[in-house]
C-alpha positions as CSV (number, residue, x, y, z in Angstrom):
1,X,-27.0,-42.0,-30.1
2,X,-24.6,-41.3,-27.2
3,X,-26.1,-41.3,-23.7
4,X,-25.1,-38.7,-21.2
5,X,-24.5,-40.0,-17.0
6,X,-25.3,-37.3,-14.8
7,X,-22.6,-36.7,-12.6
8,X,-23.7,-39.0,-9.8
9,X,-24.7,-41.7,-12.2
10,X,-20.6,-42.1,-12.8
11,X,-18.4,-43.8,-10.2
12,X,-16.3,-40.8,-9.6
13,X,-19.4,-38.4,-9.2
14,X,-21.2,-41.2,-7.1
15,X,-18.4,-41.5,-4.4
16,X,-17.4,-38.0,-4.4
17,X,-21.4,-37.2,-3.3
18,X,-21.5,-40.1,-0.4
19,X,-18.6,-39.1,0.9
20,X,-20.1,-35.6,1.8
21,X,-22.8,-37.9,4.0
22,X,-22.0,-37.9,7.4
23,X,-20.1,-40.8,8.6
24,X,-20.5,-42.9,5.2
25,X,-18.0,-45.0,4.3
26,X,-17.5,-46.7,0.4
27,X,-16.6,-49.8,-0.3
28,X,-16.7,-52.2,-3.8
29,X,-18.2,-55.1,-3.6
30,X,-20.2,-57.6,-5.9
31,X,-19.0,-57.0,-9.4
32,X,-16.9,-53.8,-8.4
33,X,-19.7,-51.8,-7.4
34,X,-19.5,-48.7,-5.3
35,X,-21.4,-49.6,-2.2
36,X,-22.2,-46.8,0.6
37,X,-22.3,-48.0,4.2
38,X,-23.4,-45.7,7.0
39,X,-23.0,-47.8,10.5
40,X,-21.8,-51.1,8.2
41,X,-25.5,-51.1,6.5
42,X,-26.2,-50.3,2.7
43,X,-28.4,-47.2,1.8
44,X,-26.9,-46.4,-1.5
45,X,-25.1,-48.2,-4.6
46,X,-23.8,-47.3,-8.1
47,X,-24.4,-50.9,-10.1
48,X,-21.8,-50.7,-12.6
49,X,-19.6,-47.3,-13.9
50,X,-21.6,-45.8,-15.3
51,X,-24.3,-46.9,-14.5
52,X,-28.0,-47.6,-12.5
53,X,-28.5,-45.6,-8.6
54,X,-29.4,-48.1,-6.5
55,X,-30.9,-46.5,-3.1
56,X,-33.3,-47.5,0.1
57,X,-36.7,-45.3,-0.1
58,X,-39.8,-45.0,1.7
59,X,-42.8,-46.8,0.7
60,X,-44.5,-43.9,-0.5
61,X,-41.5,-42.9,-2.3
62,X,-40.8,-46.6,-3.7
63,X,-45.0,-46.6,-4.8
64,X,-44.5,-43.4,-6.6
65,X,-41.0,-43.5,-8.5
66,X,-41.5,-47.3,-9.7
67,X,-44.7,-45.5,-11.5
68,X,-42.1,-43.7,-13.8
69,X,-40.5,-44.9,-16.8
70,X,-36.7,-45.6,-16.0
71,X,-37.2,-46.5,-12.5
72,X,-37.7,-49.8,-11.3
73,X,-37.5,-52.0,-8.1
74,X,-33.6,-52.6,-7.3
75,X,-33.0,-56.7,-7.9
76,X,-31.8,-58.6,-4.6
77,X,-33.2,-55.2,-2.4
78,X,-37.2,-54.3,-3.9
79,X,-38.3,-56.1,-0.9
80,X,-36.7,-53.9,1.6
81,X,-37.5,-50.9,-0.2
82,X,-35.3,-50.0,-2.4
83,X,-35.1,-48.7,-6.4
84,X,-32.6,-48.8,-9.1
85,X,-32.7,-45.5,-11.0
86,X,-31.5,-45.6,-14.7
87,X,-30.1,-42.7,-16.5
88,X,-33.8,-43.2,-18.7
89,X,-35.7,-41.7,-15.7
90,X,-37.3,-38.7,-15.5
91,X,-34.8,-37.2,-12.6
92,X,-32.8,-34.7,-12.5
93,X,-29.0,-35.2,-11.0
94,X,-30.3,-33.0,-8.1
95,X,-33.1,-35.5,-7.2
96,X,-31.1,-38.8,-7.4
97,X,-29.2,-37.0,-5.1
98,X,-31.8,-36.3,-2.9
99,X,-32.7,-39.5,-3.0
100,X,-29.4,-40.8,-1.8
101,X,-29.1,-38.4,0.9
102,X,-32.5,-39.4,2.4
103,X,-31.5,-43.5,1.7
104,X,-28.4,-42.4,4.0
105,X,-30.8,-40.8,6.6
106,X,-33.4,-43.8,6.4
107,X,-31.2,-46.1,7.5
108,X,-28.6,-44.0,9.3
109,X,-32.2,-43.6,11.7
110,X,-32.5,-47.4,11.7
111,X,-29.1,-48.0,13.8
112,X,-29.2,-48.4,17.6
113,X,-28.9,-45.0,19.7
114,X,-25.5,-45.7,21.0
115,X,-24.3,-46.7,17.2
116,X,-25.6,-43.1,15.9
117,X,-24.1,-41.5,18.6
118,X,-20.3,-43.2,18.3
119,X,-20.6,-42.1,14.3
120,X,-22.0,-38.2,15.3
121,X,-25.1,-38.8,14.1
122,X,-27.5,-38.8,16.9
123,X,-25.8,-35.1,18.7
124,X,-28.2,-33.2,20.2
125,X,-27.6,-29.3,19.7
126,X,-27.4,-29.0,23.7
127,X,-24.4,-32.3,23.5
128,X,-22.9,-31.0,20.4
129,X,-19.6,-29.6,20.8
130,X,-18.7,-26.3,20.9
């Protein structure tokens, strides 16, 4: 039986979606996996091609998705909150990317003021440029 990777779930697909993220940056690390950095911190990482989403979440979140079959706590991160998200889940492409997106703004909110605001992430409507 073959298995089918949703897009994001393959190291093209994976990179292509962070790079949309504001101010994220990719790098390979570990055993060549794609690692997403917002401010130098991880949020997000594709452990192996193709492969498992790793990704920070809230703790509600991180209660309720390690309930579901194909979703466990992420080796190394559990502890801070994170989940590694097999293509035996329950979720759609659409949601691991959700997920990702919000791992991005969980810790994207984490960085100091003056960090968020060198990477464009902390502009005010009234200081945004016009």
């Amino acid at each position: 039986m073959s298995v089918t990777y949703p897009t994001i779930m393959r190291r093209e697909g994976f990179e292509a979606f962070v790079a949309r993220l504001p101010a994220a940056t990719l790098v390979r690390q570990w055993r060549d996996d794609s690692v997403a950095k917002v401010g130098g911190k991880i949020f997000a990482l594709l452990d192996r091609d193709p492969g498992e989403v790793w990704c920070k979440v809230s703790d509600m979140s991180f209660d309720l998705l390690t309930e579901l079959p194909g979703i466990r706590p992420a080796p190394y991160f559990a502890r801070a909150g994170w989940v590694a998200i097999s293509v035996d889940s329950p979720l759609e492409a659409a949601e691991v990317e959700a997920y990702v997106a919000e791992a991005h703004r969980l810790v994207a909110a984490k960085l100091s003021k003056k960090l968020r605001q060198q990477l464009g992430l902390d502009v005010s409507p009234i200081e945004a440029p016009i």
